[in-house]
N, C-alpha and C positions, 0 to 999 in steps of 0.2 A: 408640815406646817401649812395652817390653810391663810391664805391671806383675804383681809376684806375687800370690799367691793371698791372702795377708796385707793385701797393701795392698787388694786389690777388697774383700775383706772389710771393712776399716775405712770403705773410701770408701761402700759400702751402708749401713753401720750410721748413717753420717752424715745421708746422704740419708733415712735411716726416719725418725731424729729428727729432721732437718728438717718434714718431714712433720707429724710429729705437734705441734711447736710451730705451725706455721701453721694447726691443725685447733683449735686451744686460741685461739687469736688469733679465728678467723671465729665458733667458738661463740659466743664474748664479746662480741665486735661485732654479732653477728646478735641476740641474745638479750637485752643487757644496755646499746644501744647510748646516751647522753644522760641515765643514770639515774645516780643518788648515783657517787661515787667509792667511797666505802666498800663498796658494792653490787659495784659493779665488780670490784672489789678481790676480794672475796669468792667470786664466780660466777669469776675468771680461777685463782683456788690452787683451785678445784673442779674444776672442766677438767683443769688441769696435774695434777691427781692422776690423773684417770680415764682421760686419755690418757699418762698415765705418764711423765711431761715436768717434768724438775729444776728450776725457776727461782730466781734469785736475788730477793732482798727488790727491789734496786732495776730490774730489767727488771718484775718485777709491780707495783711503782706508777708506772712510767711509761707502760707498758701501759694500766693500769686509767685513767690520767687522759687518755690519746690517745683513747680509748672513751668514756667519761663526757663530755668533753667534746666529742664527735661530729667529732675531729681527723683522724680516718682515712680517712675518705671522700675 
């Protein structure tokens, strides 16, 4: 199945932002790993800013508490 030029288009843009939420996830965990939640919290909406990554309120505190609480390993 060939796909058009549209759709490769969208499916790249996905995979960049894939990308970049996973780059916003390792900074936080590397950086910030078993420290305050509110900490957490804080260092992961600074990330998503700098790597230019939309998050909603409740992917960032469940995020921020999988990290804080050293769940992700």
């Amino acid at each position: 199945m060939q796909r058009s030029a549209q759709e490769t288009t969208r499916l790249l843009h996905l995979v960049e932002e894939a990308a970049r939420i996973r780059m916003v996830w390792e900074e936080v965990a590397t950086t910030h790993c078993c420290q305050p939640s509110e900490e957490v919290k804080t260092a992961y909406t600074e990330a998503a800013d700098r790597w230019n990554v939309q998050l909603n309120e409740h992917t960032v505190r469940l995020s921020s508490a999988y990290i804080s609480g050293c769940d992700w390993e």
